[in-house]
Kinemage of the C-alpha trace (Angstrom):
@kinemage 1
@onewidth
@group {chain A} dominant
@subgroup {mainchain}
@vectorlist {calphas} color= white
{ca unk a 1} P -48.977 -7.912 8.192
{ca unk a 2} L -47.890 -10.940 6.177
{ca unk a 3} L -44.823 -8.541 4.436
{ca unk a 4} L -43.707 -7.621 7.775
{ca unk a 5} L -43.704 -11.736 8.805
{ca unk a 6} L -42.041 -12.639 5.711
{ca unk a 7} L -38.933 -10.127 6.159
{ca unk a 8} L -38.521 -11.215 10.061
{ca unk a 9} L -38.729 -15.325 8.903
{ca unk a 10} L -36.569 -14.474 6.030
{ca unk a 11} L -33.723 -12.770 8.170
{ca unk a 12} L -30.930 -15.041 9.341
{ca unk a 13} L -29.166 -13.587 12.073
{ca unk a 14} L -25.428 -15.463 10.598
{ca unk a 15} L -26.101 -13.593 7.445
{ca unk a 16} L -24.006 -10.883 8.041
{ca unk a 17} L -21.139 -12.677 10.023
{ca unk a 18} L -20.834 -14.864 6.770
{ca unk a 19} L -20.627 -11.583 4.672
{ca unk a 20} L -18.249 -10.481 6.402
{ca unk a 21} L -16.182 -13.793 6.268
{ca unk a 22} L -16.060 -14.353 3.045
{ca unk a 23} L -15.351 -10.623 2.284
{ca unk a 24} L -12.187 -10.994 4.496
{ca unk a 25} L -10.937 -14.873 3.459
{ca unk a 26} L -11.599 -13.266 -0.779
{ca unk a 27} L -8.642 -10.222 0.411
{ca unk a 28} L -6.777 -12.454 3.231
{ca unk a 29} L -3.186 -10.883 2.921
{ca unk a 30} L -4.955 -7.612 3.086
{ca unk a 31} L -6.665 -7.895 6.604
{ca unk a 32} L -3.462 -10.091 7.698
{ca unk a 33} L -1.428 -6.694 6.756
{ca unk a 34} L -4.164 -4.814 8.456
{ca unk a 35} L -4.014 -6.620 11.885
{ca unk a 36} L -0.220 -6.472 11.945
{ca unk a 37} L -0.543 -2.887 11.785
{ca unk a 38} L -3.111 -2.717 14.314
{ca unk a 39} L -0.699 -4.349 16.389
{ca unk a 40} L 1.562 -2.032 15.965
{ca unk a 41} L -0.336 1.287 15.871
{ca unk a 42} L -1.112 -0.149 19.603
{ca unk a 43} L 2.246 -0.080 20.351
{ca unk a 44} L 3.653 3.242 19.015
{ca unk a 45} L 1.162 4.651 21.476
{ca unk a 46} L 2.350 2.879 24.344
{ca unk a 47} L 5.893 4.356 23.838
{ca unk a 48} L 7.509 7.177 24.868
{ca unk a 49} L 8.606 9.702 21.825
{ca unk a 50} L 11.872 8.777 22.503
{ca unk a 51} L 11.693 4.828 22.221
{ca unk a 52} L 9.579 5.344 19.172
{ca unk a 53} L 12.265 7.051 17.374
{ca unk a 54} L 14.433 4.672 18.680
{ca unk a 55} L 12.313 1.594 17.414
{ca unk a 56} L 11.223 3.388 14.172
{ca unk a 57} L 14.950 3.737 13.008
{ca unk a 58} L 15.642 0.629 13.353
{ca unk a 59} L 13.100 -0.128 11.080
{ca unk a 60} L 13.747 3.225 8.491
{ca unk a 61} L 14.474 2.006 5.151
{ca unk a 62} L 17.375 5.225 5.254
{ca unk a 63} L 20.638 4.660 3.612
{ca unk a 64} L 22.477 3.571 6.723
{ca unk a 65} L 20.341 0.629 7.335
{ca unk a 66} L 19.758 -0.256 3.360
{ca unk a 67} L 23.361 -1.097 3.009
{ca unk a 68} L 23.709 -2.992 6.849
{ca unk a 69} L 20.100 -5.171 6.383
{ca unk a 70} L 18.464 -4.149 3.627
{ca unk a 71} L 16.162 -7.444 3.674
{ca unk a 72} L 14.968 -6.894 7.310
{ca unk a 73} L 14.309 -2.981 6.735
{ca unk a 74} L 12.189 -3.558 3.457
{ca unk a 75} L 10.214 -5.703 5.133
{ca unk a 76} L 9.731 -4.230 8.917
{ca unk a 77} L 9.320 -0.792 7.451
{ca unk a 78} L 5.860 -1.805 5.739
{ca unk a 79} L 4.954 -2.424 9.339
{ca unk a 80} L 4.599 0.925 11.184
{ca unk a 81} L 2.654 3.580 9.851
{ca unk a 82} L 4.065 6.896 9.371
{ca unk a 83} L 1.324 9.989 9.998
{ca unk a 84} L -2.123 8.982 9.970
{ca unk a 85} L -4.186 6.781 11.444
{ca unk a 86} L -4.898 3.329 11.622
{ca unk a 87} L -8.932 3.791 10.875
{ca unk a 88} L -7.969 5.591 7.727
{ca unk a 89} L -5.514 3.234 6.343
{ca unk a 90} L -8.209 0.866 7.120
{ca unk a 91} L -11.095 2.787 4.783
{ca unk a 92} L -7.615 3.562 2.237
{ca unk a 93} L -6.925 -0.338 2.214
{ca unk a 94} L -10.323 -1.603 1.729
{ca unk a 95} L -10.726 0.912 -1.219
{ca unk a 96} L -7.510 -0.109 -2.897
{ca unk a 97} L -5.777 -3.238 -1.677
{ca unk a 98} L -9.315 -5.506 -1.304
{ca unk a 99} L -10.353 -5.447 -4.833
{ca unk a 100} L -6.804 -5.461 -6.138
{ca unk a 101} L -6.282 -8.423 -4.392
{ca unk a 102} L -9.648 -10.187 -5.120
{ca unk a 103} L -8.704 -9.535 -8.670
{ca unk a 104} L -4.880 -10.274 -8.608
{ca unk a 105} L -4.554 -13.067 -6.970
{ca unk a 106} L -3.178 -13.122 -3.050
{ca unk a 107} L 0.716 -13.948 -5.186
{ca unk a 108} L 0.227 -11.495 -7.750
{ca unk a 109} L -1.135 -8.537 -5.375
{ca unk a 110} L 1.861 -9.291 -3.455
{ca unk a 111} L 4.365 -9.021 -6.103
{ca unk a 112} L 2.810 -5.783 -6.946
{ca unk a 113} L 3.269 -4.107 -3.735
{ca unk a 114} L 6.690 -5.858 -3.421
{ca unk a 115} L 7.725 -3.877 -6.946
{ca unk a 116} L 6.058 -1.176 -5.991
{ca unk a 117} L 7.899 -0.783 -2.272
{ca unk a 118} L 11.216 -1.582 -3.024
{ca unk a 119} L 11.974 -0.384 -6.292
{ca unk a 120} L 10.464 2.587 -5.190
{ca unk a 121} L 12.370 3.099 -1.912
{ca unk a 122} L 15.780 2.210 -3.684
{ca unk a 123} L 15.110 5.152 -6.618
{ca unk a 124} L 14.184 7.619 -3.610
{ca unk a 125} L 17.129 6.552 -1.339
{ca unk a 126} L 19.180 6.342 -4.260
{ca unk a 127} L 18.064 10.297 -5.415
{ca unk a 128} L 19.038 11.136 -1.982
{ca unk a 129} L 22.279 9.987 -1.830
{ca unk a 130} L 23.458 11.612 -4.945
{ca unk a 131} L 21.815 14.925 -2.612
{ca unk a 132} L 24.264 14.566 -0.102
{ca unk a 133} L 27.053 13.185 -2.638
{ca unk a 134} L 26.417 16.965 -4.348
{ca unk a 135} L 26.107 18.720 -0.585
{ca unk a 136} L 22.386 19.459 -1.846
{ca unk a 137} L 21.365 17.809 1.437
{ca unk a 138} L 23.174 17.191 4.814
{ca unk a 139} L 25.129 14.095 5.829
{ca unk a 140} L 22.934 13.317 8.526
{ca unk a 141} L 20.202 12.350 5.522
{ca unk a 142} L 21.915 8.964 5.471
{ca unk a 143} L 19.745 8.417 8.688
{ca unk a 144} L 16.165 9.964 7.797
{ca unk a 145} L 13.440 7.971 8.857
{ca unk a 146} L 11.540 6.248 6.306
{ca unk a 147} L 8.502 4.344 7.224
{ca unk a 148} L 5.122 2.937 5.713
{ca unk a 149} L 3.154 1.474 3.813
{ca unk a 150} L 2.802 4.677 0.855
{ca unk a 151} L 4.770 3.138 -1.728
{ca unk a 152} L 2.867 -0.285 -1.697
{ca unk a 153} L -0.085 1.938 -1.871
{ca unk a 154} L 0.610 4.100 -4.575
{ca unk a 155} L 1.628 0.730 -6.646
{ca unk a 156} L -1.404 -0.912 -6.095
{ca unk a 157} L -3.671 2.209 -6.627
{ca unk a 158} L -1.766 2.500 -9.880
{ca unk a 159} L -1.864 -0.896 -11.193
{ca unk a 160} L -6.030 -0.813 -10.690
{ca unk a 161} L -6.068 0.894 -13.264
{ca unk a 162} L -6.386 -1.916 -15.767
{ca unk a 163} L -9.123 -3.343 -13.999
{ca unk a 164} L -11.165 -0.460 -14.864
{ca unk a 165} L -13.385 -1.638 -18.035
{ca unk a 166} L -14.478 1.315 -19.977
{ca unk a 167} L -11.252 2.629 -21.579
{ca unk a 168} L -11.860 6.099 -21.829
{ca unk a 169} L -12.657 6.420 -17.841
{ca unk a 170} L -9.202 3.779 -17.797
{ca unk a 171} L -7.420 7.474 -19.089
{ca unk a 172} L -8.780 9.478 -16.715
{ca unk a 173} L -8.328 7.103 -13.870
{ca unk a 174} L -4.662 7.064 -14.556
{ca unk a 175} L -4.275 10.574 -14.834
{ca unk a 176} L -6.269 11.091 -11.848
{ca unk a 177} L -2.934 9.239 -10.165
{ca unk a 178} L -0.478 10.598 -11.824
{ca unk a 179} L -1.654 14.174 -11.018
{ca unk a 180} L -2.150 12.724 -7.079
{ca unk a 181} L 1.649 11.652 -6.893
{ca unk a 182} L 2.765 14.291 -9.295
{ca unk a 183} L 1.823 17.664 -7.943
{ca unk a 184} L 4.072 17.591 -4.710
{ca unk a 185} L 6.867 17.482 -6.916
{ca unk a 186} L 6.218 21.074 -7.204
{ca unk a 187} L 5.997 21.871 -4.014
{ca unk a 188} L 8.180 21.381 -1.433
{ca unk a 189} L 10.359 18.577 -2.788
{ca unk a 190} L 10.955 15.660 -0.928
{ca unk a 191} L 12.624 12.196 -1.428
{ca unk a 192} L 9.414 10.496 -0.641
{ca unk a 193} L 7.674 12.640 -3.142
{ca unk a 194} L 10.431 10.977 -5.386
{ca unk a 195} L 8.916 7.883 -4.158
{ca unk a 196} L 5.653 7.838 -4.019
{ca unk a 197} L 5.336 9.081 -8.176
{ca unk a 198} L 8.240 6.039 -8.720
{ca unk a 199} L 5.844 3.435 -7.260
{ca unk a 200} L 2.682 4.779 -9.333
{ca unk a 201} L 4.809 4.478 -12.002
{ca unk a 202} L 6.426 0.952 -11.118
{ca unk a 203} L 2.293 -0.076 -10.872
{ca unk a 204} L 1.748 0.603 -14.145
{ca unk a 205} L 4.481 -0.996 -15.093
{ca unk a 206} L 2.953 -4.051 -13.804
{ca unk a 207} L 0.708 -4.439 -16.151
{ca unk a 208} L 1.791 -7.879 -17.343
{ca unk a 209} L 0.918 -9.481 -14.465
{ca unk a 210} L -2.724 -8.125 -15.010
{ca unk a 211} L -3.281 -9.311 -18.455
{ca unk a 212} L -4.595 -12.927 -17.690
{ca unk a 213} L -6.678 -11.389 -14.834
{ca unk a 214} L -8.954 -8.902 -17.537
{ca unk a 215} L -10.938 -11.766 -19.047
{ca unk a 216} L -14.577 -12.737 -18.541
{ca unk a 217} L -12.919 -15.984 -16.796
{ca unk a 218} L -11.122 -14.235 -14.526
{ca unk a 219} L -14.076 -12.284 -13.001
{ca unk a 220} L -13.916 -14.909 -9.749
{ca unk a 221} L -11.385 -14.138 -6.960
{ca unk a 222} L -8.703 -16.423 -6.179
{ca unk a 223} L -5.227 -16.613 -4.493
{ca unk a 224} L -2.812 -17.884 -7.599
């Protein structure tokens, strides 16, 4: 069975633990953000419904804590997760936020999602308080948890568009996330809804920072 011998002596048993590697070190900040929020999936499960609210408003980017410590909520919020579970942000991450940032750039990825996040939770926040300004929502809004890591998301799902090649399918790509972030607007309106279609729209709006990344040159991952 010389085919058989040649596939065993051929079959190095680091192979795959050097995959792996080098798929994780090409998307660091990605699987750095993924093992913080491991860590603190753990813990949300450890506490009692109570505490959790407790801890989770502290880190709400509502309009009560945006004008106290808005740095410290922008970033703590993209923390916890908010409904769902930490396996399927993993699958969700991999899909998105690995080959954006492969592509990017670790600094440019970053400045995505950090576009993406904030302007996006300022434009919902700031939709709500004009609700409660015009008594279209209650006072109490000011405090209305809002956590995740959605808005970053919806950015960097939005600004892959422009690394699809073929133009045409580039169209229907985008409109494929438009429609995603645009149909709950019609149902059920919320000021994450708000959100979520601001940050597609704030990752398209990045497309400046993609334009040195859709050349033949810039095919090979790096962190700049």
């Amino acid at each position: 069975m010389p085919y058989t011998g040649f596939m065993i002596a051929s079959f190095r048993p680091t192979a795959l633990p050097r995959a792996i590697r080098s798929y994780v070190c090409h998307a660091p900040g990605t699987f750095i953000w993924l093992g913080l929020l491991f860590g603190t999936s753990v813990i949300m499960h450890q506490l009692t419904p109570d505490i959790l609210e407790h801890v989770l408003q502290r880190r709400s980017t509502n309009i009560h804590n945006l004008l106290i410590s808005p740095g410290r909520v922008l970033l703590t919020s993209a923390l916890w997760l908010d409904g769902g579970g930490w396996p399927l942000y993993f699958v969700v991450f991999n899909i998105f936020h690995v080959p954006a940032e492969r592509w990017l750039g670790t600094r440019r990825w970053l400045t995505v999602m950090g576009i993406a996040h904030i302007g996006a939770t300022y434009l919902s926040e700031g939709v709500l308080a004009l609700a409660i300004h015009t008594d279209a929502a209650p006072r109490s809004a000011v405090n209305t948890l809002d956590v995740g890591v959605s808005y970053a998301l919806a950015g960097v799902a939005a600004v892959l568009t422009y690394r699809v090649p073929w133009r045409p399918l580039r169209y229907v790509y985008a409109a494929g996330v438009l429609f995603f972030y645009t149909a709950p607007l019609f149902d059920n309106l919320t000021f994450t809804d708000i959100g979520h279609l601001a940050a597609a729209l704030l990752g398209l709006a990045c497309y400046p920072l993609t334009r040195s990344r859709n050349s033949p040159q810039a095919a090979t991952p790096n962190t700049s």
